[in-house]
C-alpha positions in Angstrom: 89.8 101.4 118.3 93.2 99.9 118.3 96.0 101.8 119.6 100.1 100.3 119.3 102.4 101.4 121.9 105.6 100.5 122.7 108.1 102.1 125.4 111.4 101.8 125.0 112.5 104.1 127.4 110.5 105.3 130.5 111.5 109.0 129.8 111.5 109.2 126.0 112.4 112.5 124.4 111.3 111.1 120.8 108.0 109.5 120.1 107.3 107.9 116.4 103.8 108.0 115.9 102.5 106.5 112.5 99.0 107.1 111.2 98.0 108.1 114.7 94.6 109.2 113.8 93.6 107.6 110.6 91.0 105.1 112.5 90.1 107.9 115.1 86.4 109.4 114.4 86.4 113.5 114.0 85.6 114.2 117.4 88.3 112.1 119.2 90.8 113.5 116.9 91.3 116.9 118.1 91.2 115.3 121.5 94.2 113.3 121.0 95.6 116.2 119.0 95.7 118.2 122.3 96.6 115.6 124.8 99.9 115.3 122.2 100.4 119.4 122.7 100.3 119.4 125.9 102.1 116.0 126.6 104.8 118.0 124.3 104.9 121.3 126.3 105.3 119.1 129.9 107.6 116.1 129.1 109.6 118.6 126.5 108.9 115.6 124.0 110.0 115.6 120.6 107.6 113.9 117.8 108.3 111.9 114.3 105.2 112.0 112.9 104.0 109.9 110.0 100.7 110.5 108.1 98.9 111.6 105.2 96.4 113.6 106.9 97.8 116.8 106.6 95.0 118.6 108.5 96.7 117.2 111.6 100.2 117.7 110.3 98.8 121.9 110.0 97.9 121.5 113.5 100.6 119.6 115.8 103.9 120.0 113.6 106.6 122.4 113.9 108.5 121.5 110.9 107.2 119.6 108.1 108.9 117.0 105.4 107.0 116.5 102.5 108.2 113.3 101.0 106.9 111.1 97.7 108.0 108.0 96.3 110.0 108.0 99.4 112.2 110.7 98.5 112.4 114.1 100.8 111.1 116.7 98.0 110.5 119.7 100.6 110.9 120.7 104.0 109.8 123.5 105.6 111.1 124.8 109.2 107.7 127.0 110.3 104.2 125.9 109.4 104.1 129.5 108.3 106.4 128.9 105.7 103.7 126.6 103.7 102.6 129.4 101.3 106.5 129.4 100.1 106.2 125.2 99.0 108.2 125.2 96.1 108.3 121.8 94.7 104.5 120.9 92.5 104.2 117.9 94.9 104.1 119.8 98.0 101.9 122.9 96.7 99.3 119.8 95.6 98.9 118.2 99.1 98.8 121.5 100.5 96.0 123.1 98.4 93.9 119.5 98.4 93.5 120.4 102.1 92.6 124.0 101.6 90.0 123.1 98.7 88.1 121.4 100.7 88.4 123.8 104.0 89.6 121.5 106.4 93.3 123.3 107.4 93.2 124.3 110.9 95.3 127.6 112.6 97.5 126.1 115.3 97.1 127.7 118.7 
């Protein structure tokens, strides 16, 4: 497993973290999804995350930005809010992941 990090700061409040779990197996990845919750609630961090895997972004984000072609075509403030996607782009992520039963409740 290969794993980037780079500190900038010895007390960041924002961490950037870009395809965090893409080469993670299933069983390390709600591991690390955890170990990011809690380093959140303790530090009080703040996270950028970048990813297409939006089983994780169900799980760990507060507010999500649905973007394509690198334009910002929806965000939403409360993961609660996904069943009111309005843009087609967004509703299609969104119900790729239900199809196939992988979205997760957040705790």
């Amino acid at each position: 497993m290969e794993l980037n990090c780079r500190a900038g700061t010895p007390h960041p409040t924002v961490i950037l973290l870009v395809e965090t779990i893409r080469s993670l197996d299933v069983t390390t990845q709600p591991q690390i999804f955890h170990l990011l919750i809690e380093l959140k609630k303790e530090y009080h961090l703040s996270y950028v995350i970048i990813m297409h895997e939006l089983t994780a972004v169900t799980y760990i984000c507060d507010r999500v930005m649905f973007m394509k072609n690198g334009l910002v075509v929806e965000l939403i403030d409360q993961m609660e809010d996904f069943p009111q996607l309005t843009h087609r782009y967004s509703k299609k992520l969104l119900t790729s992941v239900l199809d196939i039963g992988c979205h997760h409740q957040r705790q």
